[in-house]
N, C-alpha and C positions, 0 to 999 in steps of 0.2 A: 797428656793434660799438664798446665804447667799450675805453677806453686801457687803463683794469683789467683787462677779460674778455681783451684782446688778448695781453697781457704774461702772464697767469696760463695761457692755452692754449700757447703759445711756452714755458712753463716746464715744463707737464706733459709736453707733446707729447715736448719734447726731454729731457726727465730733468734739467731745471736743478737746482742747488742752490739757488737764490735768485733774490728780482726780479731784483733788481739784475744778475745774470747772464744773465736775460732781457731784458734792458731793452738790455743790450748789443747783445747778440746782435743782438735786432729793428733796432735802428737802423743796426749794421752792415751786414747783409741786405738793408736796406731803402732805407740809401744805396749801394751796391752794383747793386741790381737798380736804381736811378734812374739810376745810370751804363750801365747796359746797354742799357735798353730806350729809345724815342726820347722826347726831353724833351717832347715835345708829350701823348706816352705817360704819361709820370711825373708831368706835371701831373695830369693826369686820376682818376690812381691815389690820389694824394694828397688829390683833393678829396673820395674817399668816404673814408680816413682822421679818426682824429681828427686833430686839429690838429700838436699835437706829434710826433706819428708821420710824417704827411704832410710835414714839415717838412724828414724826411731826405730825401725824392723830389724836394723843390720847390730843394733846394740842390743839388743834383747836377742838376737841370736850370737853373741859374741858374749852373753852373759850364759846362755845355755851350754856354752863352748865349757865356760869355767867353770862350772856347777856339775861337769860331767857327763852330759846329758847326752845323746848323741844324734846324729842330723834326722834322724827319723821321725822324732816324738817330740812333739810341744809337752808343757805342763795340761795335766786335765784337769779342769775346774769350770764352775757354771757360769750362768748368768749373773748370778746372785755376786759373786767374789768377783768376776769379769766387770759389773759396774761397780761395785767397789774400790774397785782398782784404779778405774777411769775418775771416778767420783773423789779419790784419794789426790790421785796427778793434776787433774783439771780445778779443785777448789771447788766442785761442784757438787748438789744434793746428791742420791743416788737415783733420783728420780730424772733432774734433767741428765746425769752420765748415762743411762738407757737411754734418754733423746736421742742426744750428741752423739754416743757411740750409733744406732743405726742411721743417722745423716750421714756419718763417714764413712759406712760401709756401703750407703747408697752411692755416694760420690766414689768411691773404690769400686764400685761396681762397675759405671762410666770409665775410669781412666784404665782398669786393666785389663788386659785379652779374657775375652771369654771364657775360653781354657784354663789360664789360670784363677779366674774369678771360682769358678767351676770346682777348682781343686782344693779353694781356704775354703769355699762353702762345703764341700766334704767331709775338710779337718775339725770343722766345729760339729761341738753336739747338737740333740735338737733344742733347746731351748736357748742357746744363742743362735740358732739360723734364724729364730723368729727376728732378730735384728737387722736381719738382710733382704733386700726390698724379696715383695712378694713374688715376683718372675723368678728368682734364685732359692730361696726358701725350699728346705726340704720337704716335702708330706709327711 
């Protein structure tokens, strides 16, 4: 999926008013869920990404590089601090950073292999799977 289709489904999805407020969002989300999920994880993610997009995955694992951390484990943290997070990056309430964050995991759903889709919905606990369309969502 390329960078236009990705940002234009993340706008619909979520009722943006504008790229530019998609564009946010995604990248918030997106460097967010690189901090969560294990950077060995986030690399991966990143490389069915376009470039720019993958960018925010590949620096949140290049920031776990220098914190110590190592390729196995994300940071664990919830919902609650995961849209805060988003909500902090994006300029956004934390009510619409829960919107926004599950449209871009809907849309990340669409662009990445199955498989790997499979494997970040693993890495999150349950109450952020709840951000990921129902067909992936854990029970």
């Amino acid at each position: 999926m390329q960078h236009n289709e990705m940002i234009g489904k993340v706008q619909e999805i979520a009722g943006l008013p504008d790229r530019a407020s998609a564009e946010r969002a995604t990248g918030a989300v997106l460097r967010t869920l690189g901090e969560r999920i294990a950077p060995g994880l986030a690399e991966h993610v990143a490389a069915q990404l376009p470039p720019d997009l993958g960018e925010h995955l590949r620096a949140a694992a290049r920031d776990a590089g220098r914190d110590g951390r190592g390729r196995a484990a994300g940071e664990r943290f919830d919902l609650t601090v995961f849209a805060g997070r988003v909500s902090g990056r994006a300029g956004v309430p934390d009510g619409a950073a829960v919107r926004d964050s599950a449209a871009v995991l809907e849309v990340l759903d669409g662009a990445l292999s199955p498989e790997l889709m499979g494997k970040v919905a693993a890495d999150l606990s349950a109450d952020l799977g709840e951000l990921l369309p129902s067909g992936r969502a854990r029970g």
